[in-house]
N, C-alpha and C positions, 0 to 999 in steps of 0.2 A: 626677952632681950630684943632690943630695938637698935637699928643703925644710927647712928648720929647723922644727922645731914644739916653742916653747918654753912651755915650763910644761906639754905634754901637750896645748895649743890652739895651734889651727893661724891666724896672722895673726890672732890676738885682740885687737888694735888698728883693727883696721881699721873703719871706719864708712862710706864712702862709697862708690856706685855705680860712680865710675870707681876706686877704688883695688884693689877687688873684679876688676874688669877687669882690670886690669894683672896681678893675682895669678893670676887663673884661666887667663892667657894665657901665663904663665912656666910655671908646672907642665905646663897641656899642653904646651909644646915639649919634655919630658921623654919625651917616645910612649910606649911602651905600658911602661915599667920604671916609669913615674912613676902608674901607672893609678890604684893605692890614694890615692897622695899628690893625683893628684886629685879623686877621691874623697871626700878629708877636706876640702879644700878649698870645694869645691863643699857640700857639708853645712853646714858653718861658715858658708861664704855666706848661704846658705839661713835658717841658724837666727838668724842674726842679721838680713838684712836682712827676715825676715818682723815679727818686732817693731816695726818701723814700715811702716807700713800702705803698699803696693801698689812697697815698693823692691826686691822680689824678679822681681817684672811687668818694673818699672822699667831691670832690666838688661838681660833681654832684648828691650828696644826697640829695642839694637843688637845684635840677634841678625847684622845682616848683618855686622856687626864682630869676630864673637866667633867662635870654631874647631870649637864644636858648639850641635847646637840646645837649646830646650830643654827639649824634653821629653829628649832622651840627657842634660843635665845634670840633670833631675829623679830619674831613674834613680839615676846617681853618686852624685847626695846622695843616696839611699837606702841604697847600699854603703856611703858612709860615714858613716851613722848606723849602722847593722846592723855593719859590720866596723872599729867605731872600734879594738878591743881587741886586733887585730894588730898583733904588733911583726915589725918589718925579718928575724928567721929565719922565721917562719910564714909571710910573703907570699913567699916564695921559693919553698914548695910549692903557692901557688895560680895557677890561668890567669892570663893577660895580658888576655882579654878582656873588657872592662866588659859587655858583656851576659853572659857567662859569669858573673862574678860576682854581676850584678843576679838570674840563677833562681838563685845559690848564697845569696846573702843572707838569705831567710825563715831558714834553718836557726841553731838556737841552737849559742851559743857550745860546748858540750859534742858536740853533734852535729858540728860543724862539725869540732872536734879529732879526733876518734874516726875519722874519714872520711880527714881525712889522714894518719893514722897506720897506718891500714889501708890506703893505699892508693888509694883510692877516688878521693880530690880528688889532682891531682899537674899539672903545668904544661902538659901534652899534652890537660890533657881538653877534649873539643870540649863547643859547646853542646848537641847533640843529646845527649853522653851524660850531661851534665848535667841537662839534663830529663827523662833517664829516668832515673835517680838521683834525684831528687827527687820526682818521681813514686810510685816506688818506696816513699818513703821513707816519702810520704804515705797511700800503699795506694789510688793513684788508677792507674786505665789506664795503663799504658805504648803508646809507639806500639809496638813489640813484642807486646805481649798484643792489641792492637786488631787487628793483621795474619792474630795467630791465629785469633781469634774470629770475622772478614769469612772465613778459610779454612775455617772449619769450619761459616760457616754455609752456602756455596759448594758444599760435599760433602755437608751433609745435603738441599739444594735438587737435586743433580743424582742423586741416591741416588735420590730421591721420583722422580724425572723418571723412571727406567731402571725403578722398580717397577713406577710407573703406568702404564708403556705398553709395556713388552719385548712383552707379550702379544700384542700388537696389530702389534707389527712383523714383517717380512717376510724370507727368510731374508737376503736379500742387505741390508738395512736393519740387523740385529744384526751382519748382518760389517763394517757402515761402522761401528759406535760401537765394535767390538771392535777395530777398525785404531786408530780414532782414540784410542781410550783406552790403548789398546799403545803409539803412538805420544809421548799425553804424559808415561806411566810414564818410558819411554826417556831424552824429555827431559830431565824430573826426577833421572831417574838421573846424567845427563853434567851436570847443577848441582851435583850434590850432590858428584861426584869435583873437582869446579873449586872448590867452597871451602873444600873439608877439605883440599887440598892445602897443608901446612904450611908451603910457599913463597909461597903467597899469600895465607894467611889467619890472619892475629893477632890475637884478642879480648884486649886487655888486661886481667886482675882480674876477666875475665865480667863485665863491667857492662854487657851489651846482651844477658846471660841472663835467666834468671827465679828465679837459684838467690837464698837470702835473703843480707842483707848481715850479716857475723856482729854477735853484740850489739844491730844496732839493729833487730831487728821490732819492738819497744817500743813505735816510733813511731808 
């Protein structure tokens, strides 16, 4: 079951707080196939009951009535001002999740295509790698690059530790940091056979590398 959306507006008759209701409550019983449609929904709500002054508050006064709050419907209508411009083949390559969609939103319409064609966006993708994608895109920290950075400030602070004092330790004192630093090599080592094993470990399109996304450094 699909929404009718004639003329290319969604319920563009509608005027009133409770009919709004009814509509926003029929699309969501669509679950997550109908995400976009409510999406457009919820926008169209929005941009029409803002036009008269405080009927957009107004509906959410029976938020205890209604199937989400509304800040999560603030959101939606965001996806669907941002993703008015997909048609029913395009949403088939995108996630189901509304907050998925809500960090894919900021991205222009060009971008947004380019991403799905490469790959990038596709119905699997989680939020996390969504925001590192986006991230990315932006040339803002990744949680990846941040992990890096806390490790390598970690090895320059225990580098300084082992210069500043080796001198001063005793011989049995260099055999404890030489066991114990044996020991976390090891460690390290038995992780490092646990997630290159090809049976357990799938990076789909490298989107959780650092490698660049081809065509879009631009950004």
């Amino acid at each position: 079951m699909r929404v009718a959306i004639p003329n290319g507006k969604l319920f563009g008759g509608a005027d009133s707080v409770a009919e709004w209701m009814g509509k926003i409550k029929k699309v969501w019983a669509l679950g997550a196939s109908g995400t976009l449609d409510l999406a457009r929904v919820l926008s169209s709500a929005k941009n029409q009951l803002r036009r008269h002054y405080g009927q957009w508050s107004q509906l959410w006064k029976f938020e205890h009535k209604m199937p989400l709050s509304k800040s999560t419907a603030d959101r939606l209508a965001t996806v669907g001002d941002r993703m008015a411009w997909i048609d029913s083949a395009t949403s088939l390559n995108l996630p189901r999740g509304w907050n998925i969609l809500f960090c894919l939103a900021p991205l222009d319409r060009q971008t947004l295509e380019q991403l799905i064609e490469q790959g990038f966006i596709h119905p699997k993708l989680t939020l996390r790698e969504a925001k590192e994608l986006v991230a990315r895109l932006r040339g803002k920290p990744t949680e990846a690059g941040t992990r890096k950075a806390n490790v390598r400030q970690w090895l320059r602070r225990s580098a300084e530790f082992v210069r500043n004092n080796k001198s001063d330790w005793k011989p049995d004192e260099r055999e404890l940091v030489t066991e114990g630093l044996t020991r976390l090599i090891e460690e390290l080592n038995a992780v490092e056979t646990s997630i290159f094993n090809p049976s357990t470990f799938i990076t789909p399109l490298d989107l959780l590398t650092d490698q660049p996304i081809k065509h879009l450094n631009h950004l």
